[in-house]
C-alpha positions as CSV (number, residue, x, y, z in Angstrom):
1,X,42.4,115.5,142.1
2,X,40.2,118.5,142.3
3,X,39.8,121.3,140.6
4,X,42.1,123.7,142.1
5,X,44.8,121.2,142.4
6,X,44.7,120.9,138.8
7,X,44.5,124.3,137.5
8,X,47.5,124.9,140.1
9,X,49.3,122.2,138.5
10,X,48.6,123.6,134.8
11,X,49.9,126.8,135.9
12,X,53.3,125.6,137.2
13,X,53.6,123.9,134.2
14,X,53.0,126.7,132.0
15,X,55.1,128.9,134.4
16,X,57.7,126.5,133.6
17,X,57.7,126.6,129.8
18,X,57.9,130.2,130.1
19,X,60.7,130.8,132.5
20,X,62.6,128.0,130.3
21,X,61.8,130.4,127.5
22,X,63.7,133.2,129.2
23,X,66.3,131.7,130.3
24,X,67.2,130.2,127.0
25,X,66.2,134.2,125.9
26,X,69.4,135.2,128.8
27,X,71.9,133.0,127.3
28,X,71.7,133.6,123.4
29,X,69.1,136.9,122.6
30,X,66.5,135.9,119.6
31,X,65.8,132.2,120.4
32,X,62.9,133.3,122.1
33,X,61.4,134.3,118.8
34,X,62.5,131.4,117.2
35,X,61.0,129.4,120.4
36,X,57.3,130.5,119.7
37,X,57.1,131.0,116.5
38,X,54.3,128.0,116.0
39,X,52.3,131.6,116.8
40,X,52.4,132.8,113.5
41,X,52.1,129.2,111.9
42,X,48.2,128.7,111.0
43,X,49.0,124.7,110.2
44,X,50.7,124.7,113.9
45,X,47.5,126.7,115.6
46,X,44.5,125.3,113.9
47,X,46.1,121.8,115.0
48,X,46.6,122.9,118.6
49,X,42.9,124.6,118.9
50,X,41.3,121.5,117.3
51,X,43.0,119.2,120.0
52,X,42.2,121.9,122.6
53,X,38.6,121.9,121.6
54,X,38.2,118.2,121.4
55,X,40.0,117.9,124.6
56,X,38.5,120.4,126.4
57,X,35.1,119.1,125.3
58,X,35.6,115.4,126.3
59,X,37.7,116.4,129.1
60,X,35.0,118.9,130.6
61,X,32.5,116.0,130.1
62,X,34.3,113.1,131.9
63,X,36.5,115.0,134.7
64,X,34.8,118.6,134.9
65,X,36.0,122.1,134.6
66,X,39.8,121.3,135.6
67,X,40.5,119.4,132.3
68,X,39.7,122.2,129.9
69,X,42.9,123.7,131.3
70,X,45.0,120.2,130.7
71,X,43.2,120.5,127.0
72,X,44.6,124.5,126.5
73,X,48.0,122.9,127.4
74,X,47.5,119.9,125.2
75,X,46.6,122.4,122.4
76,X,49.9,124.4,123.1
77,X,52.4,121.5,123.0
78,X,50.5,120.3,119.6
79,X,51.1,123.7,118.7
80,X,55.1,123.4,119.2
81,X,55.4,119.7,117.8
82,X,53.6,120.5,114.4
83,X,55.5,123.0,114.3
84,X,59.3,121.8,114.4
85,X,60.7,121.1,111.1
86,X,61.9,117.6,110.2
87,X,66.0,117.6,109.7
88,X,67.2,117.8,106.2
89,X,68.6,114.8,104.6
């Protein structure tokens, strides 16, 4: 795939998460707040930039420019996962 493929494809994706963001915004207000709040988590963003950096890093190396924008994404969805709390009980 080259480059511009790629980046296209990381863009729909993103454009994705966000338009599933307001939708889910539409239908109850405030879940969008609750949706990104990994922003304000430092655990949640230190371990999404450290698996963008690596990423994007090893990526770049191996596959070129388009993989630093696969990493950014990585790093977001790390983002989200460390950030979920584990259910009580």
């Amino acid at each position: 795939m080259d480059g511009t493929a790629s980046l296209l494809t990381v863009a729909i994706v993103a454009a994705v998460l966000v338009i599933r963001a307001a939708l889910a915004e539409l239908r109850a207000p405030g879940s969008a707040r609750a949706r990104w709040a990994f922003v304000s988590n430092p655990r949640a963003m230190t371990a999404g930039a450290v698996t963008a950096v690596v990423l994007g890093l090893v990526g770049r190396q191996h596959a070129g420019p388009g993989a630093v924008a696969w990493a950014v994404l990585a790093g977001a969805l790390v983002a989200v996962v460390v950030d979920r709390h584990p259910p009580a009980g």
